[in-house]
N, C-alpha and C positions, 0 to 999 in steps of 0.2 A: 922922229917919226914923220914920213911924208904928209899932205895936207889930205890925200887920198886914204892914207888907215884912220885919221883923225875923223873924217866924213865918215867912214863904213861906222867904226867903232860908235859915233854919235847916234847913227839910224840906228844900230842893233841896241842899242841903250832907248831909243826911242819905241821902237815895237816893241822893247821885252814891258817898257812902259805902261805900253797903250793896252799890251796883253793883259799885265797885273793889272790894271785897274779894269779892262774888259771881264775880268774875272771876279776882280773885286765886285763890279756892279751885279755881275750875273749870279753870285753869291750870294746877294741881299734881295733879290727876287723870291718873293711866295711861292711862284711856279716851278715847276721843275723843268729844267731845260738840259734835253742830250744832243747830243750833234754823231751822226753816224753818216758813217765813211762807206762809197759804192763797193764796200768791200763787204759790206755789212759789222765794221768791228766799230766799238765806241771810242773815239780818242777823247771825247770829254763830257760830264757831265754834271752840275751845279750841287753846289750842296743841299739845295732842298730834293733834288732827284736821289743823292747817296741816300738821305736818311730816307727817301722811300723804298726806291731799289736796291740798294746796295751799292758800294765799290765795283760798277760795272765796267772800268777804264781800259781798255786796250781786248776789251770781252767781245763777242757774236753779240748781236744784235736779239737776232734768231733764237738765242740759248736763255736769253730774262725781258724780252724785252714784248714777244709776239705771243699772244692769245693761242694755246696749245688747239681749241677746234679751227681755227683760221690762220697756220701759222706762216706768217710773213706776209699775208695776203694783207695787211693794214699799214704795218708799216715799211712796208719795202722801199726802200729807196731811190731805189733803179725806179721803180714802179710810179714814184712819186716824182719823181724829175720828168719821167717820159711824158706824162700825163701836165710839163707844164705847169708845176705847182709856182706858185709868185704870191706876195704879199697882198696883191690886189684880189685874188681867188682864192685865196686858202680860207678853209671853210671849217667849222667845229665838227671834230668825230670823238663818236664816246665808244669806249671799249673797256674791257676789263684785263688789266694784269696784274696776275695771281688772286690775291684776296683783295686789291683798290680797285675801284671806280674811278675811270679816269673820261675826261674829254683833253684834247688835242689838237695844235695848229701847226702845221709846218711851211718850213721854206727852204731854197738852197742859199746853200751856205758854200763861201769861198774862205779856205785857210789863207793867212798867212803867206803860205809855202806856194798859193796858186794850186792846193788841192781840191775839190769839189768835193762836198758832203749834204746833207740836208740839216736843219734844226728843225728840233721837237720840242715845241710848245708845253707840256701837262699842267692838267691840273685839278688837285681829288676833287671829285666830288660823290662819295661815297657818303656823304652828310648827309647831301642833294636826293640822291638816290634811294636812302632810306627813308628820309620824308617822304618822297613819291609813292613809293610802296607803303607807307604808311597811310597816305592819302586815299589810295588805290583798295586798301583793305578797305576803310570806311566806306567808301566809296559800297565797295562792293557789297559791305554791311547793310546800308543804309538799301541800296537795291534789292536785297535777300527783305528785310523789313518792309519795305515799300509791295513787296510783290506777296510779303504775306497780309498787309492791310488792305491790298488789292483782291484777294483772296477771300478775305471776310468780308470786305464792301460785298463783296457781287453773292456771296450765301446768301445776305443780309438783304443784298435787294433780289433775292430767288424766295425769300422769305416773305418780305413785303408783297411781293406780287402775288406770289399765294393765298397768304392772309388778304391781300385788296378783293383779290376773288373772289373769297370765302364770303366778305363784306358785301360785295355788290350782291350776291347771289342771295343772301339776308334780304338784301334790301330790296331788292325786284321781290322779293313772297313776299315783303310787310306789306310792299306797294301791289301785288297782286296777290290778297289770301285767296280768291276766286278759284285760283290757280295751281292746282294741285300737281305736285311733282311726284311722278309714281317711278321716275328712276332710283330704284336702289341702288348706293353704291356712293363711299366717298374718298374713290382712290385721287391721285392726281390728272387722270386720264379723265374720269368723269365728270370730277368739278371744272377742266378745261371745256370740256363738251358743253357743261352747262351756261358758262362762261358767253360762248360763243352762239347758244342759244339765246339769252336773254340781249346779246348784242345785235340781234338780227330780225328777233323774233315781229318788232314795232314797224320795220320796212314795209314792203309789198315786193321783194326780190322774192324769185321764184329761187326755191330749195331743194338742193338735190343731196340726202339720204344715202350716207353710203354704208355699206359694213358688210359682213358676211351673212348668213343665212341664221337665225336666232339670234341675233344679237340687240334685238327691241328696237327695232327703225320705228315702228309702230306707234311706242311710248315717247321717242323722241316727237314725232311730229305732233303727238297730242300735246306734249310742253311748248312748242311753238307755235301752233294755235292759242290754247290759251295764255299764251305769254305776249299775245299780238292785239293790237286794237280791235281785230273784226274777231275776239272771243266771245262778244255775246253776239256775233251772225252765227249762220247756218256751216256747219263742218262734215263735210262729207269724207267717205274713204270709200276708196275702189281697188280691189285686187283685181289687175288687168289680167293676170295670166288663169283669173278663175270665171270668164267671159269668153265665148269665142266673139273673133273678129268682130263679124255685124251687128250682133248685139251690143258690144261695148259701145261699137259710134251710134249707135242707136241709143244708148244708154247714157252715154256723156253728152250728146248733141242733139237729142232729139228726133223729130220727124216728122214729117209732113202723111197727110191721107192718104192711103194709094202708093208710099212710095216702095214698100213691099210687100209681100203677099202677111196678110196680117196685121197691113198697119190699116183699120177701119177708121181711123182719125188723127188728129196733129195731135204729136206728144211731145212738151217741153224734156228738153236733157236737163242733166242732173248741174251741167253749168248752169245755165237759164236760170233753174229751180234758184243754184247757192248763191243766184247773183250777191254779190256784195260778201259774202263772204271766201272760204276756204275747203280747197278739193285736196284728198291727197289717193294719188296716184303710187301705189304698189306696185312690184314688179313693174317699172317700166321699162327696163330693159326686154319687156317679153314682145311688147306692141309689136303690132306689122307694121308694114312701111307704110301703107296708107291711113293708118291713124297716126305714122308717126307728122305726116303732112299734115293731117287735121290740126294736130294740138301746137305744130310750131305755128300756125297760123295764130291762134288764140294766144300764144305767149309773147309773140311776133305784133298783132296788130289790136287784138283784144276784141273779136270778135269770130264767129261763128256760124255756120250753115245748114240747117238744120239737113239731114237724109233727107234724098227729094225735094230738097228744095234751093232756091236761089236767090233770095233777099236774104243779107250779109245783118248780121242780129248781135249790137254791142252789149259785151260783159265785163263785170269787175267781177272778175276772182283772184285769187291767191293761188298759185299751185304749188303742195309741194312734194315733190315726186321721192320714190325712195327703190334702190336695185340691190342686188347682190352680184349684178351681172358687172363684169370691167367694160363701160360703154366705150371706153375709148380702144379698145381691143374690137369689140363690136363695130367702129368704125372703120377700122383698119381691113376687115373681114369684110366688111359692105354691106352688114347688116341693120346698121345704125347711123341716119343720118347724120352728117356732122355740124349742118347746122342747129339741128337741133338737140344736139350735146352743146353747143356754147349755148345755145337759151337755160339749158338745166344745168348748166357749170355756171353759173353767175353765183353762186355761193353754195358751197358743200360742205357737210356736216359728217365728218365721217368718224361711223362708231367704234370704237377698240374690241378686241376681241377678248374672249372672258379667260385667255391664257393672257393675256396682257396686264390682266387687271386682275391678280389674283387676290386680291388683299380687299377685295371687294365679295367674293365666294360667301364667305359665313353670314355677312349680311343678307346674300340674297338666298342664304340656302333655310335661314331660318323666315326668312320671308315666306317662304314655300312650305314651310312645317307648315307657319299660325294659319296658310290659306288651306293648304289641305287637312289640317289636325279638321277645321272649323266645317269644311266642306266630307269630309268623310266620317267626320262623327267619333274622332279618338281623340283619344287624352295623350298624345304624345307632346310633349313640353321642350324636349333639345335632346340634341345631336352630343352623343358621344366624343370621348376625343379622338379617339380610336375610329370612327366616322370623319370625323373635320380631317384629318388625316390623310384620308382615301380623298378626298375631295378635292383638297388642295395639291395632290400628287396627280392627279388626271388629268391630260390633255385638253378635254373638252374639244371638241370638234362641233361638236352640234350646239356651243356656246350658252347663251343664258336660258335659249327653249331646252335645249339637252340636257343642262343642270337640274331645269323646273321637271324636267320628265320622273329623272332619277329619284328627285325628293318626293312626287309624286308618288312611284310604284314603293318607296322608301317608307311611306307612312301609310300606305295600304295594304301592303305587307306586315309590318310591326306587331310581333305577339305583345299580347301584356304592355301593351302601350308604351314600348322601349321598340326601338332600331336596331335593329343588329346588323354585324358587316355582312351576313345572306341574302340582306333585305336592298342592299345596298347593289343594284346590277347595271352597268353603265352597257348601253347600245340601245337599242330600237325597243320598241312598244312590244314586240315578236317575241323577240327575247325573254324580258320581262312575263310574258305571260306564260309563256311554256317552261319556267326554269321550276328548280323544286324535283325535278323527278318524274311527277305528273302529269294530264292533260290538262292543258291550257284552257280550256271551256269548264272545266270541272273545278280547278284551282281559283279561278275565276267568280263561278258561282259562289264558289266555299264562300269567296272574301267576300263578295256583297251581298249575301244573307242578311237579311234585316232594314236591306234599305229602301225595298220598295220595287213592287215592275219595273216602275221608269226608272228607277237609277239602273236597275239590272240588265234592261235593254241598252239602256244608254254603254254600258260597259261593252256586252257584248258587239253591241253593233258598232265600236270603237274597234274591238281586238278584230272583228272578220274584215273593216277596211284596213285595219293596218296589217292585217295576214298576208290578205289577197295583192296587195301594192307592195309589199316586201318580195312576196314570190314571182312579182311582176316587173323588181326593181323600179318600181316608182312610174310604171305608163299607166297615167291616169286614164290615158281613153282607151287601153284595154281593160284595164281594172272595171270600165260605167259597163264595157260590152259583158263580161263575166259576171257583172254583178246586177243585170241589168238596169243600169239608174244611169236617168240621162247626166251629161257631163258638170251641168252647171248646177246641179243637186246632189252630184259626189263631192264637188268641190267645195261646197256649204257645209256639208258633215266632216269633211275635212280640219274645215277651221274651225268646227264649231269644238271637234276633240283636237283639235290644237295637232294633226297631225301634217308631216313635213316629207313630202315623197321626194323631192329631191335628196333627201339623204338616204335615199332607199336605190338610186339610179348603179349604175355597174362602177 
């Protein structure tokens, strides 16, 4: 044998060598290692990869090896050479084949033969995996728990604060018994209002009154007076839209001698008078614009001019105004100065409407029995259920004065000192008296037999202003011409039967 087959024969005995024992070592590896051919087939792969995959030797790649939603897109070969894979960038990919969990390193790999293939790294971690998602449930346990004790913290402190309320509101009456709360009513809506009362009430911020038409602005501004330092001064009220124009500034600011036909001498205004205490201002939204200038002056600098005159005259008062008008619409319109909305927007109290607060109804409706049982002279003692019923299904539109009407003609009606649902008639004072079948004057008289002239006038002269202002839709100042009675003495009998022509308008 030449020295040249002695060489060949020694290499090939050297590489099958280097091979067995390249195999050997790759054998004894944890990991699983395949080597795939640009062919895509596997010429080898380690015995930790058989017992995972199978006997894959001389097989597709593509057919056991690629993830069926992304297939060959991960481990492509081609794909992986192109892209430059080397030992120094080869990076961990996790992927899943069949039922293992696997991550992943490769590199290109040179046979032997001077073939070009890739080698594949694996290795399970499907162990890994389960712990993670194990984790992840907890996880997500613990966040489901967390977001339900988050859940009960904040009821919990929706409870406290409630209850804190309930407390301070206690504790403002211990500290003022003086001070009588004639707000009926103890929904949520209410005891916030009151809330916000007794927060404000100590200031000298001027108050602006907001709510709909019936809804007791009235009663609120009496609980912030006497819920205020200057409750034992002087407290006045003014219904501006029951005034015309020149008398109201003649009324709030006085006058000087001579400065209109009438005035025989100086007259302190009703500021002057309350110095030191509390004015409240109704309807403010009705003022003209030239008492709107008057009063933002007085809120503005705190002082005042009397009519016809011109020495500037310092007051402390309080003001606190209450509308059913939307002022800031009224500003927009040009009817409503805007400065003088931020002077009465410095703090607003605004009342809920009595659909808002229906859980407050039987409270005030029996409030209305014990005043009218006491005031008409009947033994009627409560409200059916069959009544509570009707009550609480009605809109109320005309709010806590429309509620008091009903319970009103409610317990003036009542045979036999029981209520019936006949007696029960929601709409206007008109209504009310004409219903039954009857004339309205005569059904009328029937019911206040026994009380006396004056009650009996009093009634009557009740139903013909709210006749004559219903059939007029609520123009008071054709209702004074028709009825001859000047305006500022229709508007007294007005309030004095607690009657509301704005509900009467088209």
């Amino acid at each position: 044998m030449s020295s040249l087959d002695t060489q060949l024969r020694e290499s090939k005995e050297e590489v099958d060598r280097l091979i067995k024992n390249w195999q050997s070592l790759l054998d004894m590896m944890p990991e699983m290692v395949v080597l795939v051919g640009v062919d895509h087939v596997i010429p080898y792969l380690n015995s930790a990869a058989q017992r995972v995959f199978g006997d894959l030797q001389g097989k597709q790649c593509t057919d056991h090896l690629c993830n069926a939603d992304d297939r060959c897109q991960v481990l492509c070969p081609l794909k992986l050479l192109a892209k430059g894979a080397t030992p120094e960038n080869s990076q961990l990919i996790e992927t899943r084949i069949g039922d293992v969990d696997v991550e992943y390193s490769c590199v290109p790999f040179h046979g032997y033969k001077g073939d070009t293939m890739v080698m594949f790294v694996f290795r399970d971690v499907s162990e890994r995996k389960m712990h993670e998602m194990e984790i992840q449930s907890f996880h997500q346990n613990i966040e489901q728990i967390l977001q339900g004790k988050i859940r009960d913290l904040s009821e919990s402190e929706r409870t406290r604060k409630r209850l804190r309320q309930e407390v301070n509101v206690l504790k403002r009456k211990v500290r003022n018994p003086s001070s009588p709360d004639k707000m009926i009513g103890n929904s949520r809506k209410m005891n916030d209002l009151r809330e916000m009362i007794y927060r404000v009430a100590d200031s000298d911020a001027t108050i602006l009154i907001t709510g709909e038409s019936g809804t007791g602005k009235e009663l609120v501004a009496d609980l912030v007076q006497s819920s205020s330092r200057r409750s034992d001064k002087p407290f006045l009220k003014v219904n501006c839209s029951a005034i015309n124009d020149q008398l109201l500034e003649s009324e709030l600011f006085g006058h000087e001698k001579g400065a209109f036909t009438g005035a025989t001498a100086r007259k302190k205004g009703k500021f002057e008078v309350n110095d030191g205490g509390t004015i409240f201002l109704d309807e403010i939204g009705d003022i003209s614009p030239r008492m709107q200038s008057s009063l933002l002056r007085v809120l503005q600098n705190k002082e005042l001019t009397r009519v016809g005159g011109t020495e500037p005259i310092i007051i402390d008062v309080r003001v606190i105004a209450a509308t059913n008008v939307d002022l800031l619409k009224a500003v927009e319109e040009g009817t409503f100065r805007l400065d003088l909305y931020y002077r009465l927007n410095t703090f607003i109290l605004e009342i809920p409407p009595l659909r808002q607060r229906k859980e407050d109804i039987i409270a005030l409706a029996s409030h209305f029995v014990r005043k009218y049982r006491k005031a008409f002279n009947r033994q009627v003692d409560h409200l059916p259920n069959s009544i509570v019923d009707m009550l609480l299904t009605h809109s109320w539109p005309g709010n806590v004065r429309d509620l008091e009407n009903v319970i009103q003609r409610a317990v003036l009606l009542a045979k036999d000192n029981v209520i019936a649902e006949s007696d029960v008639l929601f709409g206007s004072g008109v209504e009310a008296a004409n219903g039954g079948g009857c004339d309205g004057l005569d059904q009328l008289l029937l019911q206040e037999e026994g009380r006396g002239m004056k009650a009996m006038l009093s009634s009557v002269e009740k139903m013909i202003i709210s006749t004559t202002l219903e059939k007029n839709h609520g123009n008071v100042q054709e209702v004074a011409k028709i009825l001859k009675l000047g305006k500022t003495a229709l508007y007294d009998k007005v309030k004095r039967h607690n009657i509301n022509p704005k509900s009467m308008k088209r």
